[in-house]
LOVOVEX-309091 format. One record per atom (N, C-alpha, C, O): residue number from 1; residue in three letters; chain; atom name; x, y, z. Coordinates in Angstrom, 2 decimals. Atoms other than C-alpha are relative to their C-alpha. Example, Ala and Ser with C-alpha at 12.3 -4.5 7.8 and 13.67 -1.06 7.14 Angstrom:
REM residues 2
 resi resn chain name      xx      yy      zz
    1  ALA     A    N    0.89   -1.19    0.00
    1  ALA     A   CA   12.30   -4.50    7.80
    1  ALA     A    C    0.90    1.20    0.00
    1  ALA     A    O    1.94    1.18    0.66
    2  SER     A    N   -0.82   -1.19   -0.06
    2  SER     A   CA   13.67   -1.06    7.14
    2  SER     A    C   -0.77    1.09    0.73
    2  SER     A    O   -0.26    2.20    0.90
REM end
This chain:
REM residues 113
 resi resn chain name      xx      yy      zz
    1  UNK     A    N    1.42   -0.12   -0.19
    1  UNK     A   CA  103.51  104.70   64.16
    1  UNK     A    C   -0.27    0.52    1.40
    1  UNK     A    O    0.33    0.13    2.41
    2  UNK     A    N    0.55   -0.35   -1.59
    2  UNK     A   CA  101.69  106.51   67.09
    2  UNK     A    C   -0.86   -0.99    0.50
    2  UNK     A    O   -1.60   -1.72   -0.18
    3  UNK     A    N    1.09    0.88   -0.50
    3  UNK     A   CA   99.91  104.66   69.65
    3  UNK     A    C   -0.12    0.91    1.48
    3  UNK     A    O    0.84    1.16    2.21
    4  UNK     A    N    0.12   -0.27   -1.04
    4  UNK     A   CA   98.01  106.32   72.45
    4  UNK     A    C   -0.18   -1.43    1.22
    4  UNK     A    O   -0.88   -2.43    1.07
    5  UNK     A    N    0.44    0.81   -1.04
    5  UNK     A   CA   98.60  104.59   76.30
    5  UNK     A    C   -0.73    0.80    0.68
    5  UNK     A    O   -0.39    1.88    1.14
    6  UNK     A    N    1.10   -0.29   -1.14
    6  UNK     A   CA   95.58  105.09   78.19
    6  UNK     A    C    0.49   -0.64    1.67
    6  UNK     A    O    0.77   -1.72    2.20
    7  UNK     A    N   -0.79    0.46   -2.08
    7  UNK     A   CA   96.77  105.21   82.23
    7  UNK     A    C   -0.98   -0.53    0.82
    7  UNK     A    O   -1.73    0.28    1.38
    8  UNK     A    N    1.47   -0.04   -0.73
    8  UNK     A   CA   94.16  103.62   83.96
    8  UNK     A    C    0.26   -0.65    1.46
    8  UNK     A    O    1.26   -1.29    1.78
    9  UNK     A    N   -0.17    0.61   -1.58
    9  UNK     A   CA   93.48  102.66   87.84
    9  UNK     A    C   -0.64   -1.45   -0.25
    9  UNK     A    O   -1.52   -1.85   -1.01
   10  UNK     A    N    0.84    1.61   -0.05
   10  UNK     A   CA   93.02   98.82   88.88
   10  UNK     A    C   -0.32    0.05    1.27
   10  UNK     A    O    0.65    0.17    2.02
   11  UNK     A    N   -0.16    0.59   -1.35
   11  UNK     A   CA   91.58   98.21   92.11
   11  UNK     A    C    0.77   -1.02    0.42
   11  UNK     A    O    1.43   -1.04    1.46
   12  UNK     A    N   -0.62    1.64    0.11
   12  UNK     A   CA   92.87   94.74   91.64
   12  UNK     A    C    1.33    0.13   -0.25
   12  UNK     A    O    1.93   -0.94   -0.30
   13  UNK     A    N   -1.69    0.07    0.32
   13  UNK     A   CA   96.59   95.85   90.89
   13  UNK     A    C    0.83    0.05    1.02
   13  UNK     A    O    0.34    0.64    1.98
   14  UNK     A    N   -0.93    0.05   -0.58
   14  UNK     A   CA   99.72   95.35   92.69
   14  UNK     A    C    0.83    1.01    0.48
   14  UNK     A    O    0.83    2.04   -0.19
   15  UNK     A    N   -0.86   -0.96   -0.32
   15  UNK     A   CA  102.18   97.29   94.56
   15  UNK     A    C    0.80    0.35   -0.54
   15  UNK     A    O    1.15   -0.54   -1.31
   16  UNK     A    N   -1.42   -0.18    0.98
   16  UNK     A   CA  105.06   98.75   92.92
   16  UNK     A    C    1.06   -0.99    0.63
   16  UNK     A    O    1.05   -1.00    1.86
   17  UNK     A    N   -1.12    0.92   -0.33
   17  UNK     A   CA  107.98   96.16   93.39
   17  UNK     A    C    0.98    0.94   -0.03
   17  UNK     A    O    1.03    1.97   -0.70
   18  UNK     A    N   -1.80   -0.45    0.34
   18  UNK     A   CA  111.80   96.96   94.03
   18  UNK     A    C   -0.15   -0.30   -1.38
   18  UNK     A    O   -0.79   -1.13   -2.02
   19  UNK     A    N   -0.18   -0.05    1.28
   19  UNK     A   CA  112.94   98.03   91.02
   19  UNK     A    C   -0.83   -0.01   -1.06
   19  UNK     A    O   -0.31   -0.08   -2.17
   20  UNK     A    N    0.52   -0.70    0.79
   20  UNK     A   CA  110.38   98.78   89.28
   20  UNK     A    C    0.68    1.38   -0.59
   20  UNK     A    O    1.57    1.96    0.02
   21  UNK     A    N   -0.54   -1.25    0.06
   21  UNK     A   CA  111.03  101.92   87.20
   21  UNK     A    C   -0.89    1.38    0.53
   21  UNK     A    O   -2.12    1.36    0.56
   22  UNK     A    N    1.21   -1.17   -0.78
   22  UNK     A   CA  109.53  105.34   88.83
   22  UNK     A    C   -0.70    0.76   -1.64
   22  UNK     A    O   -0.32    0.40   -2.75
   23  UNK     A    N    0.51   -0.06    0.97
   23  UNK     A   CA  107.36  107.12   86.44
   23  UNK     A    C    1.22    1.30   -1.01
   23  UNK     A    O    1.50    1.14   -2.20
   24  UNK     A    N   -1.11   -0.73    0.44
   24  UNK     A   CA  110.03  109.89   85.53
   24  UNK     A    C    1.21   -0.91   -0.18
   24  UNK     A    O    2.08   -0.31   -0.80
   25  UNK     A    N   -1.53    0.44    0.80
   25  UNK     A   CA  113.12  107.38   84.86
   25  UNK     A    C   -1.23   -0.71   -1.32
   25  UNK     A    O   -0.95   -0.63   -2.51
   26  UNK     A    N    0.96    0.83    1.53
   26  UNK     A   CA  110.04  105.40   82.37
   26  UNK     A    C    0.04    1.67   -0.87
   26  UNK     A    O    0.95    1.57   -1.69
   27  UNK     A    N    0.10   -1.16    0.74
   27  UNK     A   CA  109.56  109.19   80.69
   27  UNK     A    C    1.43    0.04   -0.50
   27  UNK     A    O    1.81    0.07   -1.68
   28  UNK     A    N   -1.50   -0.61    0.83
   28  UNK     A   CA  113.34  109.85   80.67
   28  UNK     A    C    0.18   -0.48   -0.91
   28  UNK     A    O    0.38    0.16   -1.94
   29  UNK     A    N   -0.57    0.61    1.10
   29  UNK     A   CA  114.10  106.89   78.74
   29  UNK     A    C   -0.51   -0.31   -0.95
   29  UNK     A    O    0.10   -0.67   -1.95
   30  UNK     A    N    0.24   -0.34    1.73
   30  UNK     A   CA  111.46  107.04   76.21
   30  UNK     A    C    0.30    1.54   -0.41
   30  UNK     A    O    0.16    1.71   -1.62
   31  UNK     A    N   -0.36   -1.78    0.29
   31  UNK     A   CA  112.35  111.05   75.94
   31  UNK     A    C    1.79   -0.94   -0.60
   31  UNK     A    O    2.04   -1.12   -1.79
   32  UNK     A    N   -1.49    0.61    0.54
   32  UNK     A   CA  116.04  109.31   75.29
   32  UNK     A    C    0.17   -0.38   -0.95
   32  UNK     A    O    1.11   -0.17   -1.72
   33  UNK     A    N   -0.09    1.02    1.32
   33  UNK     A   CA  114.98  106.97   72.87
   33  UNK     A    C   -0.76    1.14   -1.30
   33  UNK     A    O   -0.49    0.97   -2.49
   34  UNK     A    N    0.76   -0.42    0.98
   34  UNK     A   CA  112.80  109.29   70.91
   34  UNK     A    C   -1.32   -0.08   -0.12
   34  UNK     A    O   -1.93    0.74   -0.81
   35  UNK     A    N    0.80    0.13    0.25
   35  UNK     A   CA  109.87  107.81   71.38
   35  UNK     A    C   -1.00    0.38    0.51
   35  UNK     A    O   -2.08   -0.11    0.18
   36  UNK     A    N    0.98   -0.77   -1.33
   36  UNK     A   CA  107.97  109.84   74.06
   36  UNK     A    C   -0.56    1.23   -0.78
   36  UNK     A    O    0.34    1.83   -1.36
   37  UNK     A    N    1.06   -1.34    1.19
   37  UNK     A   CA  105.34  112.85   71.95
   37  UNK     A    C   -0.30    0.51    1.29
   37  UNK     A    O    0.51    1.26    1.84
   38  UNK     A    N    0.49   -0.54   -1.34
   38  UNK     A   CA  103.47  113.58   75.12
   38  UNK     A    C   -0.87   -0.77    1.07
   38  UNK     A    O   -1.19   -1.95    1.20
   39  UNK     A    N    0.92    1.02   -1.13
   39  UNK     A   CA  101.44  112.91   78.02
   39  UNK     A    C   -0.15    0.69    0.85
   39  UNK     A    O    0.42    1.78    0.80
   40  UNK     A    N    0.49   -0.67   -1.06
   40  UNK     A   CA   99.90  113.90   81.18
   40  UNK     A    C   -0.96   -0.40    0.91
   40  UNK     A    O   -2.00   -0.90    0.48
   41  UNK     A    N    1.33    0.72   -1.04
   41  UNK     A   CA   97.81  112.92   84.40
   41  UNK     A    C   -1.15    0.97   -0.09
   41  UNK     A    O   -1.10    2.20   -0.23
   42  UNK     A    N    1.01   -0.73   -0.04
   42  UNK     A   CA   94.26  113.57   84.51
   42  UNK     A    C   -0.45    0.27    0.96
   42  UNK     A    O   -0.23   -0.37    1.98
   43  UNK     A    N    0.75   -0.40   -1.56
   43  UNK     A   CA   92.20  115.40   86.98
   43  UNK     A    C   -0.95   -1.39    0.08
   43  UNK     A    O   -1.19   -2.22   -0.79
   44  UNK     A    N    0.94    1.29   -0.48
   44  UNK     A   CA   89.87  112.81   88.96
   44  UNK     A    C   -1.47   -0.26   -1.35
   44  UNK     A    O   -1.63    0.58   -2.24
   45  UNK     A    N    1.23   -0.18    0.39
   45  UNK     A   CA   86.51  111.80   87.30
   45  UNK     A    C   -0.87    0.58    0.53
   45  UNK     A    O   -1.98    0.49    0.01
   46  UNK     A    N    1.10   -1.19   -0.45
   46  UNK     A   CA   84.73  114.50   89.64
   46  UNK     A    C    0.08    0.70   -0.61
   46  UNK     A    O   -0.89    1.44   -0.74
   47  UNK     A    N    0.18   -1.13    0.95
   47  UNK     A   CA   85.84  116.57   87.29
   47  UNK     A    C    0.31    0.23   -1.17
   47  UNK     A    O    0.98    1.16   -1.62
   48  UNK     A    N    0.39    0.07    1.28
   48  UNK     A   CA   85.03  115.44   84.07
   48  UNK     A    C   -1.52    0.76   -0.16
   48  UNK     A    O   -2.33    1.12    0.69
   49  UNK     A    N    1.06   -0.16    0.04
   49  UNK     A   CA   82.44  116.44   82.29
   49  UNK     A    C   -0.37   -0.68   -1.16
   49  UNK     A    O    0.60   -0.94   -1.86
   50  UNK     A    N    0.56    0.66    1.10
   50  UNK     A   CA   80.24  114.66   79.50
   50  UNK     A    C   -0.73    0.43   -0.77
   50  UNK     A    O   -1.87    0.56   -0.34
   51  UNK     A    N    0.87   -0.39    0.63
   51  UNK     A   CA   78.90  115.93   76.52
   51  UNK     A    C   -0.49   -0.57   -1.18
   51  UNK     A    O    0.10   -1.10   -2.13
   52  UNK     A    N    0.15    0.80    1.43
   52  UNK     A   CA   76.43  114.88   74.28
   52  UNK     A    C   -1.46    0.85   -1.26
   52  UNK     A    O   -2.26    1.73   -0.95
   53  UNK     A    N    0.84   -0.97    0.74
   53  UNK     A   CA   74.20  116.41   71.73
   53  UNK     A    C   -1.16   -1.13   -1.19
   53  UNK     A    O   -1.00   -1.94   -2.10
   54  UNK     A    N    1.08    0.91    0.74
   54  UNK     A   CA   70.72  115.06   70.62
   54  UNK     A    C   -0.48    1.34   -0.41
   54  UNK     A    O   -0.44    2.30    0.36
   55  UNK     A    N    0.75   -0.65    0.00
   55  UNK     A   CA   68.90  117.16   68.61
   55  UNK     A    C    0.80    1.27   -0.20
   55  UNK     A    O    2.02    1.18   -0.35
   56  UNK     A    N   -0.96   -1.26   -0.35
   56  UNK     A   CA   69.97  121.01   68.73
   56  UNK     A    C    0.09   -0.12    1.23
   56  UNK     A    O    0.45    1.03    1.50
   57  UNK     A    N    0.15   -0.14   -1.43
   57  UNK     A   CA   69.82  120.33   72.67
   57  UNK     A    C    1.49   -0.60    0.56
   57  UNK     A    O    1.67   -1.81    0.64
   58  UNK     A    N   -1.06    0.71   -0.90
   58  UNK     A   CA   73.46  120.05   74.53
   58  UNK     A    C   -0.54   -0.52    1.10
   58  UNK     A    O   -1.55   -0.03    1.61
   59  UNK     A    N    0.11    0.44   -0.88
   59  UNK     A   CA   73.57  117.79   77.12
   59  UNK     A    C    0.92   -0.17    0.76
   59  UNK     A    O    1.54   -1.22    0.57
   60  UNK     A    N   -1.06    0.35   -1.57
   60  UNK     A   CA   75.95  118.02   80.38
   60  UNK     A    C   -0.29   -1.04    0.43
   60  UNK     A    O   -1.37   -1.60    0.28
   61  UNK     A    N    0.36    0.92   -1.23
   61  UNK     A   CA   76.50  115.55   82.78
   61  UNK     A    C    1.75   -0.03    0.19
   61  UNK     A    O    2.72   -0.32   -0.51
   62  UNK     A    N   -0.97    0.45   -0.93
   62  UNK     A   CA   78.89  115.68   85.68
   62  UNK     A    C    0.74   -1.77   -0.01
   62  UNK     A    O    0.29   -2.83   -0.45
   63  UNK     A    N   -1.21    0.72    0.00
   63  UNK     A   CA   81.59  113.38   86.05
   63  UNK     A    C   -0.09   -1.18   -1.42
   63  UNK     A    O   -0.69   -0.83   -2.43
   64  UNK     A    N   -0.26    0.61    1.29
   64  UNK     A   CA   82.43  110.25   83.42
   64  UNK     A    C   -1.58   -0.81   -0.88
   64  UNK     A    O   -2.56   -1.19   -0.25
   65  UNK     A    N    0.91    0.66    0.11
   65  UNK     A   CA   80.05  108.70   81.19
   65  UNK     A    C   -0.39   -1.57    0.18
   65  UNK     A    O   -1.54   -1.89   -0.09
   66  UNK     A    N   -0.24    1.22   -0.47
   66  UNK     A   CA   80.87  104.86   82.32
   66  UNK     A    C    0.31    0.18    1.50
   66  UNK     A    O    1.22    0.77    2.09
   67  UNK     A    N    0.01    0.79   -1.54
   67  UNK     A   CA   79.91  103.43   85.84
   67  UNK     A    C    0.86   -0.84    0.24
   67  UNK     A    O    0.48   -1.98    0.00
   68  UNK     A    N   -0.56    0.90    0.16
   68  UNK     A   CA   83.14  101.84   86.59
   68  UNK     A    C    0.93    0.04    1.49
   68  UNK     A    O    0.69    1.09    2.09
   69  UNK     A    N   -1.23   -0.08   -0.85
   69  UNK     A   CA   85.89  101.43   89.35
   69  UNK     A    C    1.21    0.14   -0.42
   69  UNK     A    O    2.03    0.24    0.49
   70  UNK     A    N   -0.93   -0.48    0.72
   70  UNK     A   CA   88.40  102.10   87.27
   70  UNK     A    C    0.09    1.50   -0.67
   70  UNK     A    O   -1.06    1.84   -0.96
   71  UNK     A    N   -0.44   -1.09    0.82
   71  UNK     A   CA   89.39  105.19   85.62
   71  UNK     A    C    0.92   -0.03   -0.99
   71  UNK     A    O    1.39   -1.13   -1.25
   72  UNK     A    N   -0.65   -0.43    0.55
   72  UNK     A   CA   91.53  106.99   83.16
   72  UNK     A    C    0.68    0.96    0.67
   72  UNK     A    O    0.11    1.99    1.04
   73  UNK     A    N   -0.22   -0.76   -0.91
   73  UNK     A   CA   94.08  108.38   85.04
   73  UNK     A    C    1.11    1.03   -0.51
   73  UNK     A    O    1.52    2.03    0.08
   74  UNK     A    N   -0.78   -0.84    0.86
   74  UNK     A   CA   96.41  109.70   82.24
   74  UNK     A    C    0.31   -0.44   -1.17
   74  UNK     A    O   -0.35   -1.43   -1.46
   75  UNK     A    N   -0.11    0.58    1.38
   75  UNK     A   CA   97.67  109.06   78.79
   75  UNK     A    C    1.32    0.18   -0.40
   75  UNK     A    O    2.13    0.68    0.37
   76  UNK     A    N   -1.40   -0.31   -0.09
   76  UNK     A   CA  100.80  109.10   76.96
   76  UNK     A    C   -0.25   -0.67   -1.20
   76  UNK     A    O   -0.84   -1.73   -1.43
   77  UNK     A    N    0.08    0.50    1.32
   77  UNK     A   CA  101.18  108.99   73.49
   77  UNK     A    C    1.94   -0.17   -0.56
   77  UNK     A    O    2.89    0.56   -0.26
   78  UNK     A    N   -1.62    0.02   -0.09
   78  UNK     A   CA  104.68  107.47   72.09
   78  UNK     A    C   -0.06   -0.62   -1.85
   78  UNK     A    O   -1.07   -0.83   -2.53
   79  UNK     A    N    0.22    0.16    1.04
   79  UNK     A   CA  105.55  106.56   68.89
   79  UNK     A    C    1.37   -1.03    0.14
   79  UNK     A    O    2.39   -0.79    0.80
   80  UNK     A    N   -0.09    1.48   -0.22
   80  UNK     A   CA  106.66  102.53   68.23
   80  UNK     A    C    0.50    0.03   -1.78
   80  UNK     A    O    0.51    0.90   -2.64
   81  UNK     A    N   -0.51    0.65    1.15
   81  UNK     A   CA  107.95  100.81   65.34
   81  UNK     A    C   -1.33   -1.10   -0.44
   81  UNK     A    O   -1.53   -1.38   -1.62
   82  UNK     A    N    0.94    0.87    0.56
   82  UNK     A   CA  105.02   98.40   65.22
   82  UNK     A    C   -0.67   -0.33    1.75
   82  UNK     A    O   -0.24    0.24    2.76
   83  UNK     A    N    1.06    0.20   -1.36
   83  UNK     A   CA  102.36   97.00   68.32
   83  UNK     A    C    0.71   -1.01    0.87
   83  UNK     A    O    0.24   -1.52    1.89
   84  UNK     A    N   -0.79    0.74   -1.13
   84  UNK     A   CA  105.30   94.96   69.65
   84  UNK     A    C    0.96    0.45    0.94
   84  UNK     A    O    1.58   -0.09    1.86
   85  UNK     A    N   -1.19   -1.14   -0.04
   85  UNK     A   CA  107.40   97.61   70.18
   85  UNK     A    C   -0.95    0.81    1.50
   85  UNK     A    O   -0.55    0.95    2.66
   86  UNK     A    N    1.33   -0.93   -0.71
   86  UNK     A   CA  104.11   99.65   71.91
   86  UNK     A    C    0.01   -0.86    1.55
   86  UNK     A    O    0.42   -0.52    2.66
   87  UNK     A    N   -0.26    0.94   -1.70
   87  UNK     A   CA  103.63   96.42   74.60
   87  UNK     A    C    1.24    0.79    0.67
   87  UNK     A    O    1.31    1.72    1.49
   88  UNK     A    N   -1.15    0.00   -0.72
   88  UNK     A   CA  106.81   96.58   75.42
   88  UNK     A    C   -0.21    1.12    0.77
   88  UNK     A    O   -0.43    1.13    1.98
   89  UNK     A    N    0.02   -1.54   -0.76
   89  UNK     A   CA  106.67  100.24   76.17
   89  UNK     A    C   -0.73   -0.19    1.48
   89  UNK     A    O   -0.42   -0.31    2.66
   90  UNK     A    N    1.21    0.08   -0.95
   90  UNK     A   CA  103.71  100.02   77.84
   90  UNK     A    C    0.12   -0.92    1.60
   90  UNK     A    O   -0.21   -0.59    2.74
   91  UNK     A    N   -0.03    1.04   -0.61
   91  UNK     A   CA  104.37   97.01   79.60
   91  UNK     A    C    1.39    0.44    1.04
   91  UNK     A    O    1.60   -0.37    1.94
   92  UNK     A    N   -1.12   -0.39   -0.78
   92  UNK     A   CA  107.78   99.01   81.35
   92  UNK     A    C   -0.68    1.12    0.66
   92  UNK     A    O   -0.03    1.83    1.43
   93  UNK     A    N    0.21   -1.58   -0.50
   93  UNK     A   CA  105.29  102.02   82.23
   93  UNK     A    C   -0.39   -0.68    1.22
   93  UNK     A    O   -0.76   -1.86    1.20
   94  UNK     A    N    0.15    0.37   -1.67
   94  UNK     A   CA  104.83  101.87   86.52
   94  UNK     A    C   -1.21   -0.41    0.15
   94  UNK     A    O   -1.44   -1.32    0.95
   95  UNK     A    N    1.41    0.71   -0.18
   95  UNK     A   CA  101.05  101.43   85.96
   95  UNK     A    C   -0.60   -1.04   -0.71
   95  UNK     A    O   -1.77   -1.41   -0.76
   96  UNK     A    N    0.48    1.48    0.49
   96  UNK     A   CA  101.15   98.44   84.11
   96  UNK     A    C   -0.38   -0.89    1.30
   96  UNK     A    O   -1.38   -1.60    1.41
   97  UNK     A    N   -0.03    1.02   -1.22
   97  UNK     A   CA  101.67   96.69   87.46
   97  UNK     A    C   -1.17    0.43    0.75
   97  UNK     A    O   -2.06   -0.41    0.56
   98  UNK     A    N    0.21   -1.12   -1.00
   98  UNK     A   CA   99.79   99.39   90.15
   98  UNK     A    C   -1.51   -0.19   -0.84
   98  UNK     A    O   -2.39   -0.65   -0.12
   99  UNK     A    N    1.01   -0.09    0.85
   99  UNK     A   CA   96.91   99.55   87.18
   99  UNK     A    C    0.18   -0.72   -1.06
   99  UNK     A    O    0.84   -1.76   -1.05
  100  UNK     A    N   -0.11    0.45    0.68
  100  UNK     A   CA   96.33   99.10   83.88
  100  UNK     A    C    0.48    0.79   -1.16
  100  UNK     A    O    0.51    1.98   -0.86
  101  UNK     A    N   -0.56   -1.17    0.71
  101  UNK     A   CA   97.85  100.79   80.52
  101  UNK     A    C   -0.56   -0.92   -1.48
  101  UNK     A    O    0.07   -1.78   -2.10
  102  UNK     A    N    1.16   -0.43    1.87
  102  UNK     A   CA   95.24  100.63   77.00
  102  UNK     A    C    0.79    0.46   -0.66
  102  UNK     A    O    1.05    1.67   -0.71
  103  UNK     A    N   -0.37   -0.75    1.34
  103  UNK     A   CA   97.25  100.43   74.02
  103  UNK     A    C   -0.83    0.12   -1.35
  103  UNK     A    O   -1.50   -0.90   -1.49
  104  UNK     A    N    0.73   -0.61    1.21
  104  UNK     A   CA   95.59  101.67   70.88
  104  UNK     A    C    0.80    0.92   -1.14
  104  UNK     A    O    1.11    2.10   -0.96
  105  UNK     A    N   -0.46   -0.76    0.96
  105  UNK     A   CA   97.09  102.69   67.72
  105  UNK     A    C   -0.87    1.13   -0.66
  105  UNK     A    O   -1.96    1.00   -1.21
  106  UNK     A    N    0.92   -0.58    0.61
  106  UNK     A   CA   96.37  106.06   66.70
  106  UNK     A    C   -0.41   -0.30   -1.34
  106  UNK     A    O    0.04   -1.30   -1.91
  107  UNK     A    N    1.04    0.31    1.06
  107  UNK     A   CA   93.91  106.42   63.63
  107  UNK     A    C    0.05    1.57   -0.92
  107  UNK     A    O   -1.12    1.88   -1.18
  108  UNK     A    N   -0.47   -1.02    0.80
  108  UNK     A   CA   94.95  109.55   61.62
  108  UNK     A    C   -1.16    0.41   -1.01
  108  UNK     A    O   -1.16   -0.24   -2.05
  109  UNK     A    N    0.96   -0.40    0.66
  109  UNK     A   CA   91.96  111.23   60.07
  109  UNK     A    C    0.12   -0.18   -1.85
  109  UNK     A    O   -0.85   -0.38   -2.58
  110  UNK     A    N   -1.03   -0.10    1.63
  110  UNK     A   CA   93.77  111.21   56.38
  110  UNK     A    C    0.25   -1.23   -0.63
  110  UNK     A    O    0.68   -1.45   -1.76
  111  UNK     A    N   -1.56    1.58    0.01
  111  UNK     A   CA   95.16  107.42   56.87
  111  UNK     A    C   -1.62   -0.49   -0.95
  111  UNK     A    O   -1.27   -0.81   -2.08
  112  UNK     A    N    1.16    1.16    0.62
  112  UNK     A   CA   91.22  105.68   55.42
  112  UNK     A    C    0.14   -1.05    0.84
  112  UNK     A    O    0.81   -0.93    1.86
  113  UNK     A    N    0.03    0.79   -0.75
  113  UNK     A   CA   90.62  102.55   56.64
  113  UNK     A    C    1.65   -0.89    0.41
  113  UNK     A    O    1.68   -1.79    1.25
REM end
């Protein structure tokens, strides 16, 4: 099963510890195992943009649509055996500690409820 990790910033998070893993040996070894699809850091929230559509009328708006101290700072989609499997992952990526990391099983347009 896929599950997207959402990369997110904590103000409130910790330093990286010795031994932690860096974010490239965490990639290698799900790329090793198989279970790494993709991923990638995002540009800041200055340069998001938000769109929403009332009406026939688009609507812009500069940067994210949530007032937060946190962000989304990248994602990384991997594919798990089940949502214990996913923690785990998750729970070895560098910004579990540093931040925070949103697991969510994807939802496959096709799959129904």
């Amino acid at each position: 099963m896929e599950y997207m990790l959402f990369i997110c910033t904590d103000p409130d998070g910790e330093d990286a510890a010795p031994g932690d893993l860096t974010i490239e040996q965490w990639g290698a070894d799900l790329d090793a195992r198989g279970a790494w699809k993709h991923g990638d850091r995002l540009r800041p929230v200055e340069a998001a943009t938000t769109v929403r559509r009332r009406g026939d009328k688009v609507v812009l708006t500069d940067g994210p649509f949530a007032e937060t101290r946190e962000q989304i700072a990248g994602y990384d989609v991997i594919e798990a055996a089940d949502l214990d499997e996913a923690v785990a992952i998750a729970a070895a990526h560098p910004m579990a500690r540093v931040g925070r990391v949103e697991v969510r099983p994807v939802w496959p347009l096709d799959a129904g409820d």
